[in-house]
N, C-alpha and C positions, 0 to 999 in steps of 0.2 A: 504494500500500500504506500501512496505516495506522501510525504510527511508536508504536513502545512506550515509554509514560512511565519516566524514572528510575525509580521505586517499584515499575514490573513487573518492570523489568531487575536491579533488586535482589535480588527474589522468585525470579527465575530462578538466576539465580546464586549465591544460597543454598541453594535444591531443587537444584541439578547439586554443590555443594561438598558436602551431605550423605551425598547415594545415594553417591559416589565415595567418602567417608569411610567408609562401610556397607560398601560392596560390597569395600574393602579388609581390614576387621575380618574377614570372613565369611570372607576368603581365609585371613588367618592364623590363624583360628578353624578352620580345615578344614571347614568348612560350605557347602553346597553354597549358590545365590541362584539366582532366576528373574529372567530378562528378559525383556522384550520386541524381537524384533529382527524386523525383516522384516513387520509386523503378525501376529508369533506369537509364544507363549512360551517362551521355550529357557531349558532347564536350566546353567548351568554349575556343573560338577563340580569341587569342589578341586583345586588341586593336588597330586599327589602327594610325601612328602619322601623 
């Protein structure tokens, strides 16, 4: 397998620190976000307070 340079691994872990900073804004925002799970779209719905 081919090994991922520092600079991709960087990339990565910048794109996973943001969507996770997103997707927790959205939650206290009470706004619903789309994923991707399972090779499909799912909705998750806020939570309720």
């Amino acid at each position: 397998m081919k090994e991922i340079s520092q600079d991709t691994q960087n990339i990565l872990l910048t794109l996973k620190k943001v969507a996770t900073e997103t997707l927790e804004r959205k939650q206290r925002l009470g706004e619903y976000a789309v994923v991707w799970h399972q090779g499909k779209p799912v909705i998750l719905e806020p939570k309720s307070k």
